[in-house]
C-alpha positions as CSV (number, residue, x, y, z in Angstrom):
1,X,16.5,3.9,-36.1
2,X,17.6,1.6,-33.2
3,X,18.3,-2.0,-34.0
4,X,16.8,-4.6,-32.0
5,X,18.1,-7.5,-31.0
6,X,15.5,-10.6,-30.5
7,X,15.3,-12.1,-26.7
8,X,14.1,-15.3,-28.5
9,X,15.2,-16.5,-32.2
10,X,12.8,-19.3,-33.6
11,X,12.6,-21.5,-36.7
12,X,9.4,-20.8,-38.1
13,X,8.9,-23.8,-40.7
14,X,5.1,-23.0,-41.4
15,X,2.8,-20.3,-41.2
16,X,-0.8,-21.5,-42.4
17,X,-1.7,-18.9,-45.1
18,X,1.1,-18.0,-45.9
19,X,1.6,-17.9,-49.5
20,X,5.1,-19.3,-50.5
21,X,8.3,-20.3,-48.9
22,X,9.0,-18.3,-45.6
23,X,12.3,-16.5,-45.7
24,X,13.8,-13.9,-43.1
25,X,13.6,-11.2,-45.4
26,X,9.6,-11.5,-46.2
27,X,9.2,-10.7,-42.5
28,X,9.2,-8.6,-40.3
29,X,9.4,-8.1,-36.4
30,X,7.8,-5.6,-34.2
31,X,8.3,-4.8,-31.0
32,X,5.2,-4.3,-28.5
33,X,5.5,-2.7,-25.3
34,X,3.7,0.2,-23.2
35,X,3.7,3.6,-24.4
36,X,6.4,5.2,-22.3
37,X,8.0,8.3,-22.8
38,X,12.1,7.9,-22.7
39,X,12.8,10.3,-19.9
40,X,16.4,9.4,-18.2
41,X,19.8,8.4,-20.1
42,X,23.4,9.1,-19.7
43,X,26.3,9.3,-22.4
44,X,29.9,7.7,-21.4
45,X,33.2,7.5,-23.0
46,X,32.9,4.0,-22.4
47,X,31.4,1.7,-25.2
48,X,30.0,-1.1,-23.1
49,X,28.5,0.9,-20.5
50,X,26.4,2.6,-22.9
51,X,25.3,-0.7,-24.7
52,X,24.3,-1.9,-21.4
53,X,22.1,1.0,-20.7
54,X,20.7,0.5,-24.2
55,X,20.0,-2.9,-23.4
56,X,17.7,-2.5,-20.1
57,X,16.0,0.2,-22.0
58,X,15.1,-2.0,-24.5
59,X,14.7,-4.7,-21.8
60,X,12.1,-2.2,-20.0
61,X,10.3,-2.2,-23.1
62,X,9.9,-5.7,-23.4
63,X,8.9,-6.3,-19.9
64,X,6.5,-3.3,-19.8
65,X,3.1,-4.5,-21.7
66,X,0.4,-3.4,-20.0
67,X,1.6,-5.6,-16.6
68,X,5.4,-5.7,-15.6
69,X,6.5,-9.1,-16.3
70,X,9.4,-10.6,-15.3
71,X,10.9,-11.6,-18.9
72,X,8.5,-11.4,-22.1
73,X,10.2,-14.5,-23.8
74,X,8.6,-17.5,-21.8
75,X,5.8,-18.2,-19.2
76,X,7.2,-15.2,-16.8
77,X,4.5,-13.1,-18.5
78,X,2.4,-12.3,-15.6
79,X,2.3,-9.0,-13.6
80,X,4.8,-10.6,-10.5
81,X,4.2,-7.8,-7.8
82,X,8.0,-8.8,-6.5
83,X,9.7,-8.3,-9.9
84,X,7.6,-5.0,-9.8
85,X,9.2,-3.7,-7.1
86,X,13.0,-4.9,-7.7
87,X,13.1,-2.6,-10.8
88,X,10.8,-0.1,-10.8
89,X,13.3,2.8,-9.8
90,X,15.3,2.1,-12.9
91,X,12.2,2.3,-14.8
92,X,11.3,5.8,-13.6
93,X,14.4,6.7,-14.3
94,X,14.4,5.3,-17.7
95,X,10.7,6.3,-18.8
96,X,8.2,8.0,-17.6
97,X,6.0,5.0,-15.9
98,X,3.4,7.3,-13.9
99,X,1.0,5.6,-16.0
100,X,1.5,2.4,-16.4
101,X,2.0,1.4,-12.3
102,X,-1.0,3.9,-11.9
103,X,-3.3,1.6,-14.0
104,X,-1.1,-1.3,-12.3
105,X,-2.0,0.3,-9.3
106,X,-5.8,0.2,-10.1
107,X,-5.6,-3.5,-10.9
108,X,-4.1,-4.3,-7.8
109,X,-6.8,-2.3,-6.0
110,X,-9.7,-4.4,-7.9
111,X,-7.3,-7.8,-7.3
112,X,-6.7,-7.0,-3.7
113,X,-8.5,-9.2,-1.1
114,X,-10.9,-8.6,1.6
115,X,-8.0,-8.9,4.5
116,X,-5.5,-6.2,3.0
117,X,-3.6,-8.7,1.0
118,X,-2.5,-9.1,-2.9
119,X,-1.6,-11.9,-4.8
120,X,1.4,-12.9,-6.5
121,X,0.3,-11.7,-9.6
122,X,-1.7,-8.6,-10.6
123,X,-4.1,-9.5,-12.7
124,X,-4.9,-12.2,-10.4
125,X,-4.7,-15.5,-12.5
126,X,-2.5,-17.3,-10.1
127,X,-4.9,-17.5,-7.2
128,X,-4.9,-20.9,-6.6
129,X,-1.6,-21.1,-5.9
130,X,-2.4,-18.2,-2.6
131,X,-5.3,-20.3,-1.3
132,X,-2.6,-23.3,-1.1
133,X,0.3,-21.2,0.5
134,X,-1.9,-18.5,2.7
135,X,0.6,-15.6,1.9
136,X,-0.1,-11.9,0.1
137,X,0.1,-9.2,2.5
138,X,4.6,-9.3,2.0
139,X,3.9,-8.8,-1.2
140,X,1.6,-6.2,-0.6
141,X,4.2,-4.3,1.8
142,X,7.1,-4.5,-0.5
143,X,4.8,-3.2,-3.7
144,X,3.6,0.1,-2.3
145,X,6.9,0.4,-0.3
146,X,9.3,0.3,-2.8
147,X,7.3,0.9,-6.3
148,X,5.4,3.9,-4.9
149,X,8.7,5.4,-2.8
150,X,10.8,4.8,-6.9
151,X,8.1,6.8,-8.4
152,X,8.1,9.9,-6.1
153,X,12.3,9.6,-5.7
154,X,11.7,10.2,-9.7
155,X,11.6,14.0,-8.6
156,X,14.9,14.7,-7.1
157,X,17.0,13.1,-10.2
């Protein structure tokens, strides 16, 4: 079983309905992420080089829920296009994410506006901020040129 550390440690005090004190060991944490089948890892003789691949796999998991968020532990929970992009080789080697950025994909399609461009965020719940700023179709570009280009690269590894 793989241990799990917590991105974010809280003190619960209360939990309304809960019957009697709260203590660590009466509960229990479960991760949540997109349904991803583990398809790249290495082995090394060094320690700390494979913790740190154990650690963005785990990471991937808890950025990968349905959109891909920049970090699952504060309001960074959107579906930033940008952040997208910046990892999304990594991911396909990691997983196999053909599913999740197609169903991304199909959100941005449905999010996209009438002159070509996207907005910051796919779902598009930031749209105020491109009405003030004028901007989407970078975003656009860098999305299906880098996300699409690490998902078809995916074949040669």
């Amino acid at each position: 079983m793989n241990r799990i550390l917590p991105s974010r440690v809280s003190d619960i005090e209360k939990i309304e309905g809960y019957p009697g004190e709260l203590k660590p060991q009466n509960l229990t944490a479960v991760a949540m992420y997109s349904d991803m089948k583990p398809t790249g890892n290495f082995s090394t003789s060094i320690a700390l080089l494979n913790q740190l691949q154990h650690i963005i796999q785990w990471g991937q998991r808890g950025i990968f829920l349905d959109v891909p968020t920049d970090c699952p532990q504060r309001d960074e929970r959107l579906g930033w296009t940008g952040d997208a992009q910046v990892f999304s080789r990594t991911a396909a080697y990691n997983m196999d994410v053909h599913n999740f950025f197609r169903k991304w994909l199909k959100d941005l399609s449905a999010d996209q506006l009438s002159d070509g461009s996207v907005p910051f965020v796919i779902p598009n719940v930031l749209d105020l901020i491109r009405q003030v700023l004028q901007v989407g179709q970078m975003q656009l570009l860098l999305f299906l040129g880098i996300c699409i280009w690490s998902m078809e690269i995916k074949e040669f590894y």
